[in-house]
C-alpha positions, 0 to 999 in steps of 0.5 A: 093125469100124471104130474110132470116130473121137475128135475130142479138144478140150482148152482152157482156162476160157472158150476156147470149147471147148463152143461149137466142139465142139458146132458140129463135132459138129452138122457132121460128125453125131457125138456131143457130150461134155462132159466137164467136165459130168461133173465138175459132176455129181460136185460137185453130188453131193457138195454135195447128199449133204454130202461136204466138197469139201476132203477128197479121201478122201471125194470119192472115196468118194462117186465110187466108191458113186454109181450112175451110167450113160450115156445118149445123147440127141437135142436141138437136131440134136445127139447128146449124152451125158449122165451119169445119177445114178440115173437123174436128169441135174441139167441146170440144177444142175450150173450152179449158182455153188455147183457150179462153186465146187467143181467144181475142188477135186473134180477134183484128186482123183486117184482121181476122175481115174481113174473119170472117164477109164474113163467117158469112154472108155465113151462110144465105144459110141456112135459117133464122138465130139467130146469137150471137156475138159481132159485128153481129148488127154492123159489120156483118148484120148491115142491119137487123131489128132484133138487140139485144144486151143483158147486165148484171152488171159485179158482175153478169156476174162474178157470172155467169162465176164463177158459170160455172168454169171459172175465168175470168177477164170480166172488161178487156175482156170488155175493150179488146172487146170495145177498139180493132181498128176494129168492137169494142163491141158497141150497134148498132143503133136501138138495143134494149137493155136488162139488164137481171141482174136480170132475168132468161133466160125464162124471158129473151127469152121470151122478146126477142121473143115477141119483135121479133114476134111483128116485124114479124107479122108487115111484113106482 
């Protein structure tokens, strides 16, 4: 039986990592996932059940007692995979300020880094895959042929959130995501890079794709 194909995009805050990937995912007819949604649903979790975000112990408590499963649904001529709580997927929560003010600090714990990797990689059981993170090329699916990692100038990258109605501070998310103990933001050996500063998301795909289909047609 044929191995899944794992299409790995990794990138910084605000480099159109969601966007492309969902664009290649829509093109090539794999199924999309976010793994930094998984991280928000964690955090959303922890701030309805009152788990202190700051105390790494009971983050991962509260990571390792949650009743979750995966679920793979059709929307929008995408295929997408979705992590349930008890059955619930909080798809406006978990892009909340509130949540994204503490997705950072749940995704330092070190224990959750280790139960999110064995969920991501569960994901395979649907099929090929466009997973976008942080640490997919490096950390999840390091195996893979199919890395990305995707970059844009941080004046253009704070446009971009300002532009969606987010303040954000990207320089320290940056920090935050590149210095933290387990699975840093780092470009994994063999990634190919893309500045897309000055690029739309069609231009920015559409490379992604060529170089994608170009390795495909080598496989065979």
């Amino acid at each position: 039986m044929k191995q899944p194909i794992v299409i790995a995009i990794d990138g910084t805050s605000a480099s159109g990592k969601s966007t492309n990937a969902k664009l290649v995912a829509r093109a090539l007819g794999y199924v999309y996932v976010d793994t930094g949604a998984m991280y928000r649903t964690l955090a959303w979790y922890c701030l309805q059940k009152r788990v202190d975000v700051d105390d790494e112990k009971a983050v991962a408590n509260a990571c390792r007692r949650w009743k979750t499963s995966l679920e793979c649904k059709d929307g929008d001529g995408l295929r997408s995979v979705h992590l349930l709580v008890e059955g619930y997927y909080p798809e406006r929560e978990i892009r909340t300020p509130e949540t994204a003010a503490a997705v950072s600090r749940v995704a330092a714990v070190p224990k959750v880094r280790d139960w999110m990797k064995k969920t991501q990689r569960e994901c395979i059981q649907f099929g090929d895959l466009v997973m976008e993170g942080r640490d997919i090329g490096t950390n999840v699916f390091p195996e893979t042929d199919y890395k990305f990692y995707l970059d844009a100038s941080l004046a253009e990258r704070s446009a971009r959130r300002a532009a969606d109605g987010v303040n954000e501070n990207l320089a320290a998310r940056d920090q935050r995501d590149s210095q933290r103990a387990v699975a840093p933001l780092m470009i994994a050996l063999g990634a190919k890079v893309i500045n897309n500063s000055a690029m739309t998301s069609e231009q920015t795909s559409g490379l992604l794709l060529a170089e994608i289909r170009q390795r495909l047609e080598q496989r065979r």
